[in-house]
PyMOL commands that place a pseudoatom at each C-alpha (Angstrom):
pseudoatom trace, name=CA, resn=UNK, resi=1, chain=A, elem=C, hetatm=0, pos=[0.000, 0.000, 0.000]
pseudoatom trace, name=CA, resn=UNK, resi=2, chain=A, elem=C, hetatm=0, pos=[1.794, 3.745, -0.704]
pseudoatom trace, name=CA, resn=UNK, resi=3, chain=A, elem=C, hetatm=0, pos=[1.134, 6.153, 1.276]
pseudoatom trace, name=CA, resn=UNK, resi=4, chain=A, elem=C, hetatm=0, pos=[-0.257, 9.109, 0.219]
pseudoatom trace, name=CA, resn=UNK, resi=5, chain=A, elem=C, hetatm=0, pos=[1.493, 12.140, 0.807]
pseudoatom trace, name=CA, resn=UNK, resi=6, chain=A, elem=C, hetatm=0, pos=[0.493, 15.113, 3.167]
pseudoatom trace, name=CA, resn=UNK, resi=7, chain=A, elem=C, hetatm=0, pos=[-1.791, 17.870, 1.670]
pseudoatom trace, name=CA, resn=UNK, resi=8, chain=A, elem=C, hetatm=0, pos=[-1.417, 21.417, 2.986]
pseudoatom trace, name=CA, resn=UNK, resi=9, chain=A, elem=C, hetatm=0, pos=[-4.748, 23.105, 2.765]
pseudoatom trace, name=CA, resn=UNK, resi=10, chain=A, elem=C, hetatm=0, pos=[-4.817, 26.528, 2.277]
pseudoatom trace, name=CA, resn=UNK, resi=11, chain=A, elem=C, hetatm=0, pos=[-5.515, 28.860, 5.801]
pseudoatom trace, name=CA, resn=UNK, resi=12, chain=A, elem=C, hetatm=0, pos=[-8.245, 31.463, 5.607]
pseudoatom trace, name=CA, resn=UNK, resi=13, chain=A, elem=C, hetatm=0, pos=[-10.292, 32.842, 8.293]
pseudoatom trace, name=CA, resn=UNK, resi=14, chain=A, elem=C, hetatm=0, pos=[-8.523, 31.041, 10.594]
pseudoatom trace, name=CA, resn=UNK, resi=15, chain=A, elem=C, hetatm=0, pos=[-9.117, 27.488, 9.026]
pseudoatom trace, name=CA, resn=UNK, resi=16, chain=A, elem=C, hetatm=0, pos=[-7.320, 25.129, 7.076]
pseudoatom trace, name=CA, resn=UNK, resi=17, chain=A, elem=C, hetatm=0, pos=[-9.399, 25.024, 4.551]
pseudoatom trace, name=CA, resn=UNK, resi=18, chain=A, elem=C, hetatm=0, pos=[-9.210, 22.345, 0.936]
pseudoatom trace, name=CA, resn=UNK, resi=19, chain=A, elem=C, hetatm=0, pos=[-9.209, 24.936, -2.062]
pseudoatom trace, name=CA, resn=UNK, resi=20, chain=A, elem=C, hetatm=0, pos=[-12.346, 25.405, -4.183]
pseudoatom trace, name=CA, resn=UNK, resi=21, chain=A, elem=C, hetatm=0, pos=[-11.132, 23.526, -7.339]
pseudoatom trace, name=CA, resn=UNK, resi=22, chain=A, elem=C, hetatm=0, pos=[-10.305, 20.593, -5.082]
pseudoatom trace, name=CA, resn=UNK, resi=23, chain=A, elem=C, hetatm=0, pos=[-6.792, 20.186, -6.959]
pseudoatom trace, name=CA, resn=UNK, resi=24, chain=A, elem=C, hetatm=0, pos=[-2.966, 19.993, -5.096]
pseudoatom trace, name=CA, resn=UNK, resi=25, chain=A, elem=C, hetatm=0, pos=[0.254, 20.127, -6.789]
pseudoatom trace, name=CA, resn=UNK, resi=26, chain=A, elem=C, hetatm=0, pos=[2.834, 18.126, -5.433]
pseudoatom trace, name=CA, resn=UNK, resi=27, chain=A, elem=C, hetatm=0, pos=[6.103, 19.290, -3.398]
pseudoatom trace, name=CA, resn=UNK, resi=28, chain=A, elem=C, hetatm=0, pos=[9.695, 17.564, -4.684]
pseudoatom trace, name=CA, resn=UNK, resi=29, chain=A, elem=C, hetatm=0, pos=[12.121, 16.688, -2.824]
pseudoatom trace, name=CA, resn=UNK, resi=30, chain=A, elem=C, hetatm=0, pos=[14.852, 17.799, -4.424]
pseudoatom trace, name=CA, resn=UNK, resi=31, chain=A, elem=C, hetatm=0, pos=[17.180, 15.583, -3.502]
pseudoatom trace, name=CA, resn=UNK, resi=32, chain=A, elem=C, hetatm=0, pos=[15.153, 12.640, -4.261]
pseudoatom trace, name=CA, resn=UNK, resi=33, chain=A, elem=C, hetatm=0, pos=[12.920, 14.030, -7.005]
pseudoatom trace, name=CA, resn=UNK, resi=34, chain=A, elem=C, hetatm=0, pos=[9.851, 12.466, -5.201]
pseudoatom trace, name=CA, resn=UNK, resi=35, chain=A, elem=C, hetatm=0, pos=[7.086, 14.252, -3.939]
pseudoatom trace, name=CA, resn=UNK, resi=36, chain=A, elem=C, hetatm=0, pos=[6.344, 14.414, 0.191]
pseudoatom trace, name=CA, resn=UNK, resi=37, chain=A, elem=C, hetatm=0, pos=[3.938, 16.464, 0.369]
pseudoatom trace, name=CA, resn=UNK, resi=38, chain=A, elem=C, hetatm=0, pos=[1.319, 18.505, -2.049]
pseudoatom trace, name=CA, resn=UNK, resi=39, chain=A, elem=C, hetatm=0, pos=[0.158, 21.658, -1.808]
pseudoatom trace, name=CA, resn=UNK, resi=40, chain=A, elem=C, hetatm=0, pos=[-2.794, 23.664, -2.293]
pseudoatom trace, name=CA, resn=UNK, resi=41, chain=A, elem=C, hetatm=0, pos=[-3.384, 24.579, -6.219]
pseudoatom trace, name=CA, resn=UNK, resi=42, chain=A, elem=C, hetatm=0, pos=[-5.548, 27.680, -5.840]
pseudoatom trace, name=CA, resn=UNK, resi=43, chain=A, elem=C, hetatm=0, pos=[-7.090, 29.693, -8.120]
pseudoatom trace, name=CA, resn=UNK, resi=44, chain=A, elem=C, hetatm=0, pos=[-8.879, 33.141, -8.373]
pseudoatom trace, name=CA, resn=UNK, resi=45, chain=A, elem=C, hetatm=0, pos=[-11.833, 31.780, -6.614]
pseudoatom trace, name=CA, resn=UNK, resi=46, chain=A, elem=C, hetatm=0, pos=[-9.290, 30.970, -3.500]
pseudoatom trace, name=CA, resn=UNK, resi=47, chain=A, elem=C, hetatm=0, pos=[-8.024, 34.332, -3.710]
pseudoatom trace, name=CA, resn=UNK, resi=48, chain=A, elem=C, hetatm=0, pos=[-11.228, 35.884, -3.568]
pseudoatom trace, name=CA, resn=UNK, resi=49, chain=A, elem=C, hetatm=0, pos=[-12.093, 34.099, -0.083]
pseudoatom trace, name=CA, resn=UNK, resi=50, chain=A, elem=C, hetatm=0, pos=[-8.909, 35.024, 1.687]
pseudoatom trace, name=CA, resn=UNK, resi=51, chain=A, elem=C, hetatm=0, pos=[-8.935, 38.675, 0.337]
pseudoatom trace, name=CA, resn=UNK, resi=52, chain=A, elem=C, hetatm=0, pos=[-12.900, 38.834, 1.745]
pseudoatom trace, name=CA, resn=UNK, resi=53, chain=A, elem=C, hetatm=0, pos=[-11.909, 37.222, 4.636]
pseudoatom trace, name=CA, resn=UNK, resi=54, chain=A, elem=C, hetatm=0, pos=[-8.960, 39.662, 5.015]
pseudoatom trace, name=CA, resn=UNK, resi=55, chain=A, elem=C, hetatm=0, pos=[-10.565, 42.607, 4.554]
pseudoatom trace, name=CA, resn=UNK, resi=56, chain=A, elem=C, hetatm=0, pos=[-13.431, 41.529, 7.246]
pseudoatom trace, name=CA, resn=UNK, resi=57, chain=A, elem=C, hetatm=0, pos=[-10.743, 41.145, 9.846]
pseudoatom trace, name=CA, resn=UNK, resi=58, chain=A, elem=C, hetatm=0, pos=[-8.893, 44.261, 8.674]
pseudoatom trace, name=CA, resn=UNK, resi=59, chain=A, elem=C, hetatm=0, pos=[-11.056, 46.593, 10.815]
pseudoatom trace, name=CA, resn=UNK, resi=60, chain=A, elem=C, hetatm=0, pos=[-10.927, 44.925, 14.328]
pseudoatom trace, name=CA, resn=UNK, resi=61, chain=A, elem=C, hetatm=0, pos=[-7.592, 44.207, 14.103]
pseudoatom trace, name=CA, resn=UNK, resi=62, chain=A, elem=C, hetatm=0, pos=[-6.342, 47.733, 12.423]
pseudoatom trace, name=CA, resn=UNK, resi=63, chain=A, elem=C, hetatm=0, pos=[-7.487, 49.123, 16.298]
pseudoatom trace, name=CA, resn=UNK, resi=64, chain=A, elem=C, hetatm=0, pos=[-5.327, 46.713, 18.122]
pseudoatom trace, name=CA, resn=UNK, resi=65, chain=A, elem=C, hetatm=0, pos=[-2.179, 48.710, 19.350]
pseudoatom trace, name=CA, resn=UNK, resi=66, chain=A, elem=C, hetatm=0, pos=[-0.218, 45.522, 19.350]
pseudoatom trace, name=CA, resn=UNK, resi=67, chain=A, elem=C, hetatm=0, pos=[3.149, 47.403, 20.544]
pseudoatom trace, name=CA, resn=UNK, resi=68, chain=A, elem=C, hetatm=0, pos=[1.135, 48.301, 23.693]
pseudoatom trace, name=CA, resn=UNK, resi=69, chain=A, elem=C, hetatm=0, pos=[0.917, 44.991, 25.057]
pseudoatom trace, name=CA, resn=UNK, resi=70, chain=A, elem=C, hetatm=0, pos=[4.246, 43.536, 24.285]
pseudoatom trace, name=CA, resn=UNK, resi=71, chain=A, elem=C, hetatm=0, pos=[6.566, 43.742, 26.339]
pseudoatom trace, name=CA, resn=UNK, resi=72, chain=A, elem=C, hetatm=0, pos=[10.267, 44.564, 24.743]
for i in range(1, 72): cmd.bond("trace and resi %d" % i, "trace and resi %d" % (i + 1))
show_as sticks, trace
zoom trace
């Protein structure tokens, strides 16, 4: 039995989440030439969701004065 390598899902709005055409590409190994894992193969539609999702989170976290809670 092979075993099928691991898929990295594309993250928006704070989920992994399998991209809309349902396609990955694989990721070589260069030193092997064999794939071990496959990525996400997104396309405009993907792109559309994470800028949406992006611009939704844009105003809460555009108040959040990061530097004043971090200590240096």
């Amino acid at each position: 039995m092979t075993k099928l390598p691991f898929q990295i899902r594309n993250f928006i709005d704070g989920e992994f989440v399998e991209p809309v055409g349902g396609r990955y590409l694989d990721n070589i190994e260069p030193a092997t030439g064999k794939p071990y894992s496959q990525v996400a193969d997104s396309d405009a539609q993907d792109v559309d969701l994470a800028v949406a999702a992006a611009e939704q989170a844009f105003a809460g976290w555009s108040e959040h004065a990061f530097f004043c809670e971090s200590p240096i």
